[in-house]
PDB file of N, CA, C and O in Angstrom:
ATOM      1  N   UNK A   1     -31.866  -4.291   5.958  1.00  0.00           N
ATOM      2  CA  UNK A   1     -31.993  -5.738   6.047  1.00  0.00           C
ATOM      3  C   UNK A   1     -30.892  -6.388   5.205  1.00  0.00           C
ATOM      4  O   UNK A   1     -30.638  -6.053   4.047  1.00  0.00           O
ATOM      5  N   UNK A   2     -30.403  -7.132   5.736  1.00  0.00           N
ATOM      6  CA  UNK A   2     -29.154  -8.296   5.331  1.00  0.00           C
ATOM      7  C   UNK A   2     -29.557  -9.290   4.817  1.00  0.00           C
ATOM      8  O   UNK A   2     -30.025 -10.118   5.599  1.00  0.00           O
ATOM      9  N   UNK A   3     -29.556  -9.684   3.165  1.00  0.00           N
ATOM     10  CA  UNK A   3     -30.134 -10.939   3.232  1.00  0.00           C
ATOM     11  C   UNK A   3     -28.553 -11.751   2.774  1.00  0.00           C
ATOM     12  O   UNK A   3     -27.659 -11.458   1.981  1.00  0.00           O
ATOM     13  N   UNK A   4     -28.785 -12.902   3.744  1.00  0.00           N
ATOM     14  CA  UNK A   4     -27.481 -14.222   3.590  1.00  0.00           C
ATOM     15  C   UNK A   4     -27.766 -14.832   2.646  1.00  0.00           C
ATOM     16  O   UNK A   4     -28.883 -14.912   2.136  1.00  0.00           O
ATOM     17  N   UNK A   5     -26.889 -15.281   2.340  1.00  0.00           N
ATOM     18  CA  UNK A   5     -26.319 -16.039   1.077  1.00  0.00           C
ATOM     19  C   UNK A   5     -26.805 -17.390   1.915  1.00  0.00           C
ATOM     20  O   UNK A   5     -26.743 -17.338   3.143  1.00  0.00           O
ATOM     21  N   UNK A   6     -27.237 -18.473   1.336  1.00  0.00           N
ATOM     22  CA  UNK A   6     -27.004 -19.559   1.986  1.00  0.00           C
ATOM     23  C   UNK A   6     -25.735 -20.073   1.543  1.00  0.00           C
ATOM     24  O   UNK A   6     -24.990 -19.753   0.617  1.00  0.00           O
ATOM     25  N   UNK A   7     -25.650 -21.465   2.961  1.00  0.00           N
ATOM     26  CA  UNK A   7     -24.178 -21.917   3.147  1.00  0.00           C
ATOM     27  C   UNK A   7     -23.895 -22.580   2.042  1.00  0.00           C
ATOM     28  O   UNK A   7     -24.766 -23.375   1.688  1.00  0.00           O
ATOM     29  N   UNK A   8     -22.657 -22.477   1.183  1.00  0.00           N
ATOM     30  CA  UNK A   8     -22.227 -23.249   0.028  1.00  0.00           C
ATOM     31  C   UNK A   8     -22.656 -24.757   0.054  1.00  0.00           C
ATOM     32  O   UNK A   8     -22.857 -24.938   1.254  1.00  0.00           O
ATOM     33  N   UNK A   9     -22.840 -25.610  -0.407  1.00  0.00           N
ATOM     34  CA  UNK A   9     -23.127 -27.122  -0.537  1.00  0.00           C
ATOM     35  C   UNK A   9     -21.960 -27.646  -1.718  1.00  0.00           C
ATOM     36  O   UNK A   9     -21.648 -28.835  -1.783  1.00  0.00           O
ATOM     37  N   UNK A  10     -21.490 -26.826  -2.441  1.00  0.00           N
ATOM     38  CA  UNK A  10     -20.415 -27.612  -3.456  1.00  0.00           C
ATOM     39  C   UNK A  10     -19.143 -26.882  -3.051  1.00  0.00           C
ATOM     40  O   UNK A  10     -19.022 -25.961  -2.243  1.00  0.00           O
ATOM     41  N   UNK A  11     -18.098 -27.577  -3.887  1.00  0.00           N
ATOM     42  CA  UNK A  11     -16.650 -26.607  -4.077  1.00  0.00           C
ATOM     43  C   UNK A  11     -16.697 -25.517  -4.660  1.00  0.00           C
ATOM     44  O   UNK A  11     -16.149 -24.474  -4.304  1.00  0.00           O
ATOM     45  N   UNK A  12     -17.581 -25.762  -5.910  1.00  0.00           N
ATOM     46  CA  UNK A  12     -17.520 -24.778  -6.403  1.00  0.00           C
ATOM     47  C   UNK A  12     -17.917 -23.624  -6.033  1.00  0.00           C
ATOM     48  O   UNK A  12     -17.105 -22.701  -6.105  1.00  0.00           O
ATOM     49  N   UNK A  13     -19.779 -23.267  -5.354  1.00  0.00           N
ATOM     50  CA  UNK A  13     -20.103 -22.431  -4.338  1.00  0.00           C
ATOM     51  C   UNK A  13     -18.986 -21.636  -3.339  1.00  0.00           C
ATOM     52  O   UNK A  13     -18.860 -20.427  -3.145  1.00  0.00           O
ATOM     53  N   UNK A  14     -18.393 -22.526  -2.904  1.00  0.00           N
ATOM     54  CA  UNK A  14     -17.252 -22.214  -1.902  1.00  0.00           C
ATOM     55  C   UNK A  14     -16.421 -21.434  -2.718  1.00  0.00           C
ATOM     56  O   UNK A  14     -16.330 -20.227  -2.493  1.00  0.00           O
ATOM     57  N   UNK A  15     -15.770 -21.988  -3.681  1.00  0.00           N
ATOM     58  CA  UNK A  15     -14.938 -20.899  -4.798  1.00  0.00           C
ATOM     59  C   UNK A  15     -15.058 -19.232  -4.584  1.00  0.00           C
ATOM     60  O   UNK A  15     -14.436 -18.230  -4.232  1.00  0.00           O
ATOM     61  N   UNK A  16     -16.758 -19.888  -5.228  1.00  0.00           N
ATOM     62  CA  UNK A  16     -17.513 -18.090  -4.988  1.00  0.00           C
ATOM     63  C   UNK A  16     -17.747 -17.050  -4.187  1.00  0.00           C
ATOM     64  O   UNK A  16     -17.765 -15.827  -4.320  1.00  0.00           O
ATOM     65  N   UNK A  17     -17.970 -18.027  -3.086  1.00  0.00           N
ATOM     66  CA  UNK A  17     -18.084 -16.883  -1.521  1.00  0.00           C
ATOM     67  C   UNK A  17     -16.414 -16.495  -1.546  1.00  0.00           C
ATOM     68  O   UNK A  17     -16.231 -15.316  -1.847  1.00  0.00           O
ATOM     69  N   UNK A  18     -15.382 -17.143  -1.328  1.00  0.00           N
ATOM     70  CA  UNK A  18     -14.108 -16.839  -1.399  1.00  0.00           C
ATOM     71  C   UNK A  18     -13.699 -15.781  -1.944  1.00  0.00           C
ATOM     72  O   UNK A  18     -12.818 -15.107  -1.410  1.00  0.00           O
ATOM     73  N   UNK A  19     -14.340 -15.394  -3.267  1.00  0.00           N
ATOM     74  CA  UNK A  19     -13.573 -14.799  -4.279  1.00  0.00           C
ATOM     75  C   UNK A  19     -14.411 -13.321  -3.940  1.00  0.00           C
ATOM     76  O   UNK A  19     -13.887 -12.213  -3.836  1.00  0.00           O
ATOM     77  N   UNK A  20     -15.890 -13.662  -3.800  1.00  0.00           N
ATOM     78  CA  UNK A  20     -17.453 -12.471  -3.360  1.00  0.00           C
ATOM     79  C   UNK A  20     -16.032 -11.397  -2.003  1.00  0.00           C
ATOM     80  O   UNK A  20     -15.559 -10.289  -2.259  1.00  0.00           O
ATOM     81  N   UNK A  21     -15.826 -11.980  -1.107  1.00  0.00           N
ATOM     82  CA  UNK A  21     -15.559 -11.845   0.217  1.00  0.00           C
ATOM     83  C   UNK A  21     -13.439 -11.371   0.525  1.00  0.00           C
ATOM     84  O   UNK A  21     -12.997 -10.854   1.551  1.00  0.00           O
ATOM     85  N   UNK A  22     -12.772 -11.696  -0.471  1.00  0.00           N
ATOM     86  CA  UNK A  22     -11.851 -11.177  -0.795  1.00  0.00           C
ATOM     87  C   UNK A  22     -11.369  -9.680  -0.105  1.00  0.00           C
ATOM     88  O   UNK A  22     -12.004  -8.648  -0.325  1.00  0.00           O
ATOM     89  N   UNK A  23     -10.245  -9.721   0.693  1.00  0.00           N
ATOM     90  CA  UNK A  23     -10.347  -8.488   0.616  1.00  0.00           C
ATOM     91  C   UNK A  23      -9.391  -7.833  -0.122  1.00  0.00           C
ATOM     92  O   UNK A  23      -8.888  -8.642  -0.902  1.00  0.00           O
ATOM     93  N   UNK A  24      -8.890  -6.696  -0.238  1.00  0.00           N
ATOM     94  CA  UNK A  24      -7.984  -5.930  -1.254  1.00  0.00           C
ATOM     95  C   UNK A  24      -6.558  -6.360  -0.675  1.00  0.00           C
ATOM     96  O   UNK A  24      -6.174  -6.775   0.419  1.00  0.00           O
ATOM     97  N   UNK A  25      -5.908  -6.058  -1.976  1.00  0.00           N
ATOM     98  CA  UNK A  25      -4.576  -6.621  -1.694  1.00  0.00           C
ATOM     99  C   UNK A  25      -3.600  -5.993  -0.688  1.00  0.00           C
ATOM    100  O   UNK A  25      -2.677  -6.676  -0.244  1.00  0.00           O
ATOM    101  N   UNK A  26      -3.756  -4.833  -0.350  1.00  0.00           N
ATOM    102  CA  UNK A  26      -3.730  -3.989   0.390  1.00  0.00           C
ATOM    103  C   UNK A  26      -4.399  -4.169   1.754  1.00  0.00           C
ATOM    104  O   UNK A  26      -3.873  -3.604   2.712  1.00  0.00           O
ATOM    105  N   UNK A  27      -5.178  -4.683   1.886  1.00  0.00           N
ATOM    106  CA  UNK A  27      -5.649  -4.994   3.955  1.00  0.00           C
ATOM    107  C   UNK A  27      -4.553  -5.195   4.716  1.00  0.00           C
ATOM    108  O   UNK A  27      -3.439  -5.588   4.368  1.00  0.00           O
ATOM    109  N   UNK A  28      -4.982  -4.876   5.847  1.00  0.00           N
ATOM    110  CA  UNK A  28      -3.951  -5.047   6.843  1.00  0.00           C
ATOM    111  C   UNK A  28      -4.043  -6.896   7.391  1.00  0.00           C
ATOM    112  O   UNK A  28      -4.970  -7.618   7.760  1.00  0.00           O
ATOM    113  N   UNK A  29      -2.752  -7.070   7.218  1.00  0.00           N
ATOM    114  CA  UNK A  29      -2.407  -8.320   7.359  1.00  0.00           C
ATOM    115  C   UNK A  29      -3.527  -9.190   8.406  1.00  0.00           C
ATOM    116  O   UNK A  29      -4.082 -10.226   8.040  1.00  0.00           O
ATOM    117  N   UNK A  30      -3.668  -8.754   9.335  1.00  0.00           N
ATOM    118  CA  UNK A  30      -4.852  -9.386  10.425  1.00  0.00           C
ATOM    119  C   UNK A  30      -5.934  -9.415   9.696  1.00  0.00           C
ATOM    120  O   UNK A  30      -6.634 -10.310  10.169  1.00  0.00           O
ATOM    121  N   UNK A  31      -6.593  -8.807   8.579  1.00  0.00           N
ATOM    122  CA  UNK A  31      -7.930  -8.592   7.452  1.00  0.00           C
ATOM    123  C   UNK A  31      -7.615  -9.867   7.092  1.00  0.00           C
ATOM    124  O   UNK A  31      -8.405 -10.659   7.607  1.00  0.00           O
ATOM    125  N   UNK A  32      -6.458 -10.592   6.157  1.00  0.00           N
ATOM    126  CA  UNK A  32      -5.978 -11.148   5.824  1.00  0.00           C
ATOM    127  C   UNK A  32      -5.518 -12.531   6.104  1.00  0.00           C
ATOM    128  O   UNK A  32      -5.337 -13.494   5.359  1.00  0.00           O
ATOM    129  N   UNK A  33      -5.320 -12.295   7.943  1.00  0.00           N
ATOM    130  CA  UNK A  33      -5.634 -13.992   8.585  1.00  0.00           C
ATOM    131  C   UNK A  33      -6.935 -14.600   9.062  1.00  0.00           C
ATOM    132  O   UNK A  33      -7.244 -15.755   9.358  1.00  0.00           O
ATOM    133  N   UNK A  34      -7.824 -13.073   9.038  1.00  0.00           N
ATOM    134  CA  UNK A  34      -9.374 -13.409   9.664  1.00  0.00           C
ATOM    135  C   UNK A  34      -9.772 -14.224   8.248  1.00  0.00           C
ATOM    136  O   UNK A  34     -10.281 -15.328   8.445  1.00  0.00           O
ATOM    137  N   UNK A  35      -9.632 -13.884   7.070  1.00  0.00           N
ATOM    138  CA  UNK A  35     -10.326 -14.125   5.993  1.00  0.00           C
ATOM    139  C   UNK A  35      -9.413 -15.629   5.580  1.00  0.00           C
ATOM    140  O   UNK A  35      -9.948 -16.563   4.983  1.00  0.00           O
ATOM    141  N   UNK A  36      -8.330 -15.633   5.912  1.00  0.00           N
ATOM    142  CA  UNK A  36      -7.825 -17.257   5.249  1.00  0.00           C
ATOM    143  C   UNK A  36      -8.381 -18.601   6.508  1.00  0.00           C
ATOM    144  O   UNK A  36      -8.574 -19.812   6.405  1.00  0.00           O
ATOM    145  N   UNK A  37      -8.479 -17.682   7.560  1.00  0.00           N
ATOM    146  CA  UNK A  37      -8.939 -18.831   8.622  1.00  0.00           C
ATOM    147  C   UNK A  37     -10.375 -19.076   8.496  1.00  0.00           C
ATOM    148  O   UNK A  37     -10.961 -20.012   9.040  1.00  0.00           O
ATOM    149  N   UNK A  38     -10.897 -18.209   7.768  1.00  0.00           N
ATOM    150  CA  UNK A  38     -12.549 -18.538   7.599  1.00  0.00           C
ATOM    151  C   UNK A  38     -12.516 -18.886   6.345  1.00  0.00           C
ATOM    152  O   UNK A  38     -13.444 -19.607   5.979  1.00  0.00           O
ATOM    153  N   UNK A  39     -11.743 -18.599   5.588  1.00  0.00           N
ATOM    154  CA  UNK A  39     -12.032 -20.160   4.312  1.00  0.00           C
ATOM    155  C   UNK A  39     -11.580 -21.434   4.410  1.00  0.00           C
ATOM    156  O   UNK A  39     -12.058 -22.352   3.743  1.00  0.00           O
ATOM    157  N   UNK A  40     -10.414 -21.605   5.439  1.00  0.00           N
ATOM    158  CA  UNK A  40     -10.086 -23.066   5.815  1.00  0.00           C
ATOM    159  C   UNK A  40     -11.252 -24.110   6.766  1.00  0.00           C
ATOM    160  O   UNK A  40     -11.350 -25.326   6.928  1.00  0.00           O
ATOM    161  N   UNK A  41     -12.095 -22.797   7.304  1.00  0.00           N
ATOM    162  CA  UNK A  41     -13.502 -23.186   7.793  1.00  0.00           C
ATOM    163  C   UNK A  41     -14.238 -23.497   7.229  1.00  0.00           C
ATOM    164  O   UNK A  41     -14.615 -24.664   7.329  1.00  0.00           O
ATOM    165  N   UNK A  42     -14.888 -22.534   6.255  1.00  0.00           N
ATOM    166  CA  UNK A  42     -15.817 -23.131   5.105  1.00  0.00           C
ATOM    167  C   UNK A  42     -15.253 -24.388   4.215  1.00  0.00           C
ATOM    168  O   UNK A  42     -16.118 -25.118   3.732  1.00  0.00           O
ATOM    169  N   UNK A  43     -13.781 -24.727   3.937  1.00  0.00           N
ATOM    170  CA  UNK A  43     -13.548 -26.001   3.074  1.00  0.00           C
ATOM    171  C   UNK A  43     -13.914 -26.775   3.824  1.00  0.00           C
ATOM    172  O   UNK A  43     -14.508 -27.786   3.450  1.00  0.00           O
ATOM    173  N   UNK A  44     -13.701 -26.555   4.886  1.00  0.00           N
ATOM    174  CA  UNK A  44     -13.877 -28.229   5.905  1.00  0.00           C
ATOM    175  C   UNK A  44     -15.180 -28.269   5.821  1.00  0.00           C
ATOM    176  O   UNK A  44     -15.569 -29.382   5.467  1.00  0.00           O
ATOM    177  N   UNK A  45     -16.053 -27.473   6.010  1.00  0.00           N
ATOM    178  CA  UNK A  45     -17.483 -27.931   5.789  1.00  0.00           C
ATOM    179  C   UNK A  45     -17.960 -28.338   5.033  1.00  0.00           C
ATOM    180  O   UNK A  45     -18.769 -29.260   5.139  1.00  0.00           O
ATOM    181  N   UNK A  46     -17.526 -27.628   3.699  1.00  0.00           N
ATOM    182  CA  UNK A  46     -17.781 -28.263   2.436  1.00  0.00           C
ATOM    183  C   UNK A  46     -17.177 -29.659   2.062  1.00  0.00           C
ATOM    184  O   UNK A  46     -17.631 -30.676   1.539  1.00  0.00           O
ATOM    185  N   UNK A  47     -16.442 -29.427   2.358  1.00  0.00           N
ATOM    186  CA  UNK A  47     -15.325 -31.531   2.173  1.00  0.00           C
ATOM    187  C   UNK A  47     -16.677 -32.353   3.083  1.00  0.00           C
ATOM    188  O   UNK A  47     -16.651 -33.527   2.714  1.00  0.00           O
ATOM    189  N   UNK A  48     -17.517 -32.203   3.845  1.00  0.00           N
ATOM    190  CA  UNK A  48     -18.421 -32.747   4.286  1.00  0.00           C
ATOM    191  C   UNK A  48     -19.500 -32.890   3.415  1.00  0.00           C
ATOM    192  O   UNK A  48     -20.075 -33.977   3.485  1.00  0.00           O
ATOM    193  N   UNK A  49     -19.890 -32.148   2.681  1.00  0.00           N
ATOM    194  CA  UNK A  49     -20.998 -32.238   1.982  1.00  0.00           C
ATOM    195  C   UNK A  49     -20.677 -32.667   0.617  1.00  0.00           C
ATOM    196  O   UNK A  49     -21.013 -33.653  -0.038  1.00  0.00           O
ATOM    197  N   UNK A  50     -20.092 -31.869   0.422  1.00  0.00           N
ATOM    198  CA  UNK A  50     -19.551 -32.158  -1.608  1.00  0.00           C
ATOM    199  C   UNK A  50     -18.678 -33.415  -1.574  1.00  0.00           C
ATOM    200  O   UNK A  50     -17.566 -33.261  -2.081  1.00  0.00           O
ATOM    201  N   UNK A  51     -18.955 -34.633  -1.078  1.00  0.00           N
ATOM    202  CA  UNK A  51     -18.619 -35.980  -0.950  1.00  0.00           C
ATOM    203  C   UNK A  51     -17.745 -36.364  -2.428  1.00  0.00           C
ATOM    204  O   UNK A  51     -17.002 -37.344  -2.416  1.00  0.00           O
ATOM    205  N   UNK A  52     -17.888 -35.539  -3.669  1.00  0.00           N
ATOM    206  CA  UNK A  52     -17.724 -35.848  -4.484  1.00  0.00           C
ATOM    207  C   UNK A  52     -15.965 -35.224  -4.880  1.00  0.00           C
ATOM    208  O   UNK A  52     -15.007 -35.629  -5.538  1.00  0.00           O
ATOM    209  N   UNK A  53     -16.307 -34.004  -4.009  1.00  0.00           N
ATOM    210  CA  UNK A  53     -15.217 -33.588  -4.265  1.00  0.00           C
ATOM    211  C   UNK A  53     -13.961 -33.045  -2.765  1.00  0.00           C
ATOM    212  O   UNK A  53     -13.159 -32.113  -2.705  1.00  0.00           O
ATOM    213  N   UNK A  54     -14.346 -34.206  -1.700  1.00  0.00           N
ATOM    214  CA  UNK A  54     -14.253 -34.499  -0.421  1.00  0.00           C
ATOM    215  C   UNK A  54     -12.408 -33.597  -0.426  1.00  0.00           C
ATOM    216  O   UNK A  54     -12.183 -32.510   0.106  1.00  0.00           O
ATOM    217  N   UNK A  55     -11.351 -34.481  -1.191  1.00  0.00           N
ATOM    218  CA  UNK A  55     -10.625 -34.307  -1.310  1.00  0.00           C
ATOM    219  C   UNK A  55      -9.693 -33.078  -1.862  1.00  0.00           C
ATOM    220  O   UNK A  55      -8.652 -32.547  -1.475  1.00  0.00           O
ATOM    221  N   UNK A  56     -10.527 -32.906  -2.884  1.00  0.00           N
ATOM    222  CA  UNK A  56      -9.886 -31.512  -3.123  1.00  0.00           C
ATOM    223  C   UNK A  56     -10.464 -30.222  -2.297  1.00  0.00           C
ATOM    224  O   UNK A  56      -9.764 -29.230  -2.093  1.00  0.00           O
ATOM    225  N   UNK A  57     -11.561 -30.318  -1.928  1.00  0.00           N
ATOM    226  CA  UNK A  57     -12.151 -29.215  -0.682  1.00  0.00           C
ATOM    227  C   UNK A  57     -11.061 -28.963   0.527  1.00  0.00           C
ATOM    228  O   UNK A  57     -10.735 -27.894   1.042  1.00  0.00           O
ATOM    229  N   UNK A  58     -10.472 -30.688   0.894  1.00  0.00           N
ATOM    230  CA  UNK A  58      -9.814 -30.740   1.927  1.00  0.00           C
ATOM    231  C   UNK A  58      -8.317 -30.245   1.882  1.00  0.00           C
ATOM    232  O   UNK A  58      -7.565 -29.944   2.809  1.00  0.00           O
ATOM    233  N   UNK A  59      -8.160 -30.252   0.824  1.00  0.00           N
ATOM    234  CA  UNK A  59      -6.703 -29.770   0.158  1.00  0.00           C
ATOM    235  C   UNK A  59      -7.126 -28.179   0.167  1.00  0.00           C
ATOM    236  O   UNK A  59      -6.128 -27.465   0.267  1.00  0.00           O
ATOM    237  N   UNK A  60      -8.186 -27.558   0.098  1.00  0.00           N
ATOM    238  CA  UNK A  60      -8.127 -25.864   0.086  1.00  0.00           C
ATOM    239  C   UNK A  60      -8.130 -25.691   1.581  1.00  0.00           C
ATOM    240  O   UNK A  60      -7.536 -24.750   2.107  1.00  0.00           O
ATOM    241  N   UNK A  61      -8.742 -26.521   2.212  1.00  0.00           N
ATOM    242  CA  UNK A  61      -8.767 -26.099   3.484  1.00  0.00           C
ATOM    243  C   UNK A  61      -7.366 -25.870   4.133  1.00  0.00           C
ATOM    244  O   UNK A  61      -7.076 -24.921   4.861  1.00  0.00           O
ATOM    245  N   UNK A  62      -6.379 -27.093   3.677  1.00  0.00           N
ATOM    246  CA  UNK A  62      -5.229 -26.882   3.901  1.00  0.00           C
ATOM    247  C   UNK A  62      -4.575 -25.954   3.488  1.00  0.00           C
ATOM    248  O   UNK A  62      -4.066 -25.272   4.377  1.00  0.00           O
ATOM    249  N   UNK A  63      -4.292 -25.509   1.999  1.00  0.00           N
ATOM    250  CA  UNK A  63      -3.554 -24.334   1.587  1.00  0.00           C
ATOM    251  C   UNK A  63      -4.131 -23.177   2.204  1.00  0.00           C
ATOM    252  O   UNK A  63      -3.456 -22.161   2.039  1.00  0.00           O
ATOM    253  N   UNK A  64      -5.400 -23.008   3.004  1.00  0.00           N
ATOM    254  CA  UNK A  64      -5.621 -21.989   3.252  1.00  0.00           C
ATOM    255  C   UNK A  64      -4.785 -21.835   4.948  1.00  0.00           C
ATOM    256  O   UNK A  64      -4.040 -20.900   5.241  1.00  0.00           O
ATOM    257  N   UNK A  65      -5.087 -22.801   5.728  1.00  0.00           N
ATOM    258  CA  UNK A  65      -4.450 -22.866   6.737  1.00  0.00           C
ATOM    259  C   UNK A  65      -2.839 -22.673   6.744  1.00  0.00           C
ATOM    260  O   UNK A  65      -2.302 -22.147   7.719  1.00  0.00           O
ATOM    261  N   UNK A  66      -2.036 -23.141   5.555  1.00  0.00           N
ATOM    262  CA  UNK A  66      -0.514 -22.752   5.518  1.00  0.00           C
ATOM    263  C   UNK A  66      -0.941 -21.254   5.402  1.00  0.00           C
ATOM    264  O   UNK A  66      -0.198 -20.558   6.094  1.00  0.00           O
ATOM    265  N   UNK A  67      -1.710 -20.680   4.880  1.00  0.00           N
ATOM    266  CA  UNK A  67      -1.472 -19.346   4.310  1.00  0.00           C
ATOM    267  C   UNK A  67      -1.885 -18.513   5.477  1.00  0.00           C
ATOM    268  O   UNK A  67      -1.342 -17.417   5.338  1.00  0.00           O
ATOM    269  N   UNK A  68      -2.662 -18.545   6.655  1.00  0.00           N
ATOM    270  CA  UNK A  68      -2.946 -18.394   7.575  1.00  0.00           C
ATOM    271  C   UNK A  68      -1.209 -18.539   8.300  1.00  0.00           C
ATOM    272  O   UNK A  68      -0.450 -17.571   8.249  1.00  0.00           O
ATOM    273  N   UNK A  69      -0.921 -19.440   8.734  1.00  0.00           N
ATOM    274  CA  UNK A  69       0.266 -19.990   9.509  1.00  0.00           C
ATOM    275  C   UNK A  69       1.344 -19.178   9.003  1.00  0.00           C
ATOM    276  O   UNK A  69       2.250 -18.836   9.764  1.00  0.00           O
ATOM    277  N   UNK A  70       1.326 -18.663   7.167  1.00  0.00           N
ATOM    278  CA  UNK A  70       2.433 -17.938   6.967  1.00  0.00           C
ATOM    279  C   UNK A  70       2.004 -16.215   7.213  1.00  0.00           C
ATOM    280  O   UNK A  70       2.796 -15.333   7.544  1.00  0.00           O
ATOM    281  N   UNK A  71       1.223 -16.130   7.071  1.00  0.00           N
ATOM    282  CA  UNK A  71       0.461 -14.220   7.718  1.00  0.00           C
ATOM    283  C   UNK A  71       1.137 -14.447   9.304  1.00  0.00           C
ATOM    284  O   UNK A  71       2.215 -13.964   9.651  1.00  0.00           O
ATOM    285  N   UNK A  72       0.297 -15.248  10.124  1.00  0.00           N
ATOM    286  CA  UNK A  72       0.670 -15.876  11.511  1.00  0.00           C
ATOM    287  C   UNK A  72       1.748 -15.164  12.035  1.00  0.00           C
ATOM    288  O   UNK A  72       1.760 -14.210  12.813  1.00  0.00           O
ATOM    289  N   UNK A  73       2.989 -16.000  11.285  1.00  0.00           N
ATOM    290  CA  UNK A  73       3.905 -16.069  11.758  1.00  0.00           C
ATOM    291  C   UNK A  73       5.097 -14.574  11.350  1.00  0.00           C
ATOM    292  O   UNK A  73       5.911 -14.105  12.146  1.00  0.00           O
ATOM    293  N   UNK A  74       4.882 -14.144  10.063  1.00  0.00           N
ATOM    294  CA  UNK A  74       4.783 -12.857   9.331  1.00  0.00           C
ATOM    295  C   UNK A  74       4.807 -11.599  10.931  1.00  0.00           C
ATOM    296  O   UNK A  74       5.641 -10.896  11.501  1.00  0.00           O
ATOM    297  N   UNK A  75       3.122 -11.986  11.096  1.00  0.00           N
ATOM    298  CA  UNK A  75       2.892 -10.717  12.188  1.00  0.00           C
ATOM    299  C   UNK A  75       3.774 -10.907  13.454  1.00  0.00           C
ATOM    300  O   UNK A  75       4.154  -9.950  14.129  1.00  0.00           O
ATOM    301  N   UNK A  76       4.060 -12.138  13.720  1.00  0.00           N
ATOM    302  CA  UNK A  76       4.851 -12.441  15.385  1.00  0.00           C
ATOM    303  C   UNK A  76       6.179 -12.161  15.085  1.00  0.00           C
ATOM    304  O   UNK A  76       6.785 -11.970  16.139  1.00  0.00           O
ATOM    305  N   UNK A  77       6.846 -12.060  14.182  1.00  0.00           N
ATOM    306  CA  UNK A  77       8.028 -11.624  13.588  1.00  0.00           C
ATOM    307  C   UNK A  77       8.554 -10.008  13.880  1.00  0.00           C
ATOM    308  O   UNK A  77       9.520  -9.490  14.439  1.00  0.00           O
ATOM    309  N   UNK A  78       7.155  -9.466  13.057  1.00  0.00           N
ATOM    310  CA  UNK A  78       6.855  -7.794  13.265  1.00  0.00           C
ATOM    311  C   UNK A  78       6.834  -7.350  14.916  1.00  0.00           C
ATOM    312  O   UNK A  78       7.245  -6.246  15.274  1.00  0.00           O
ATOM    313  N   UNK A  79       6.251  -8.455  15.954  1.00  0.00           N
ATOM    314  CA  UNK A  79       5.687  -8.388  17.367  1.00  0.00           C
ATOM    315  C   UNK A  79       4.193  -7.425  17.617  1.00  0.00           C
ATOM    316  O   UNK A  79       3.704  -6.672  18.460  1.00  0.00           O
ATOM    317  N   UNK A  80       3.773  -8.200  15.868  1.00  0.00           N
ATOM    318  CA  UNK A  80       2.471  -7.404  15.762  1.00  0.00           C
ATOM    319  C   UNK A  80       0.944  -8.676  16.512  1.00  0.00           C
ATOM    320  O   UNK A  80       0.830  -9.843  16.138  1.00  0.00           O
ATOM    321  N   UNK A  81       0.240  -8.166  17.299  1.00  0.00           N
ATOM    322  CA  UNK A  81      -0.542  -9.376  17.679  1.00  0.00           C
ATOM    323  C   UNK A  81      -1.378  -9.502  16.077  1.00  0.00           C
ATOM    324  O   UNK A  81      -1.187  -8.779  15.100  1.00  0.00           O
ATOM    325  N   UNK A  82      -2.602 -10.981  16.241  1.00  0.00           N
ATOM    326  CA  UNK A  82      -2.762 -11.620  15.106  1.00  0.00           C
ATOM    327  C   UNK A  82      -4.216 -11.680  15.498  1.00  0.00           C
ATOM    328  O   UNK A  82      -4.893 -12.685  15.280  1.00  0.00           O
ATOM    329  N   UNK A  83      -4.745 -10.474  16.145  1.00  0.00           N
ATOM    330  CA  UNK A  83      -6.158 -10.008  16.146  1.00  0.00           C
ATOM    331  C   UNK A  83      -6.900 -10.963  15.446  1.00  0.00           C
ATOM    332  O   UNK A  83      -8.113 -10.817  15.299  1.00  0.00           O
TER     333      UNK A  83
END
């Protein structure tokens, strides 16, 4: 049995799953765009809720999405697909 975490409600929460969910520095680059595109997911959700801290949530969402866009573009370079 799997028990879930419930969904973050602050930035900070979000911090945590981020950091929980990490993978090694070493993953293969596609490990690496699955996991920055699903924290640019979770900021945006959170910039919804954590009203307080709307803005800076929305700013991780972004650095996570450049960092996504730079793996991205990394693998199409290689003519590796971006699984």
């Amino acid at each position: 049995m799997t028990v879930r975490r419930a969904e973050p409600k602050t930035l900070r929460d979000a911090h945590e799953v981020v950091m929980d969910r990490r993978p090694p520095n070493d993953a293969n680059p596609s490990v690496w765009l699955a996991f920055r595109l699903s924290n640019a997911r979770l900021y945006k959700a959170v910039a919804d809720v954590d009203r307080g801290h709307h803005h800076e949530a929305l700013y991780w969402a972004g650095y996570e999405e450049r960092k996504a866009g730079e793996i991205s573009a990394n693998l199409q370079a290689e003519g590796k697909p971006a699984d």
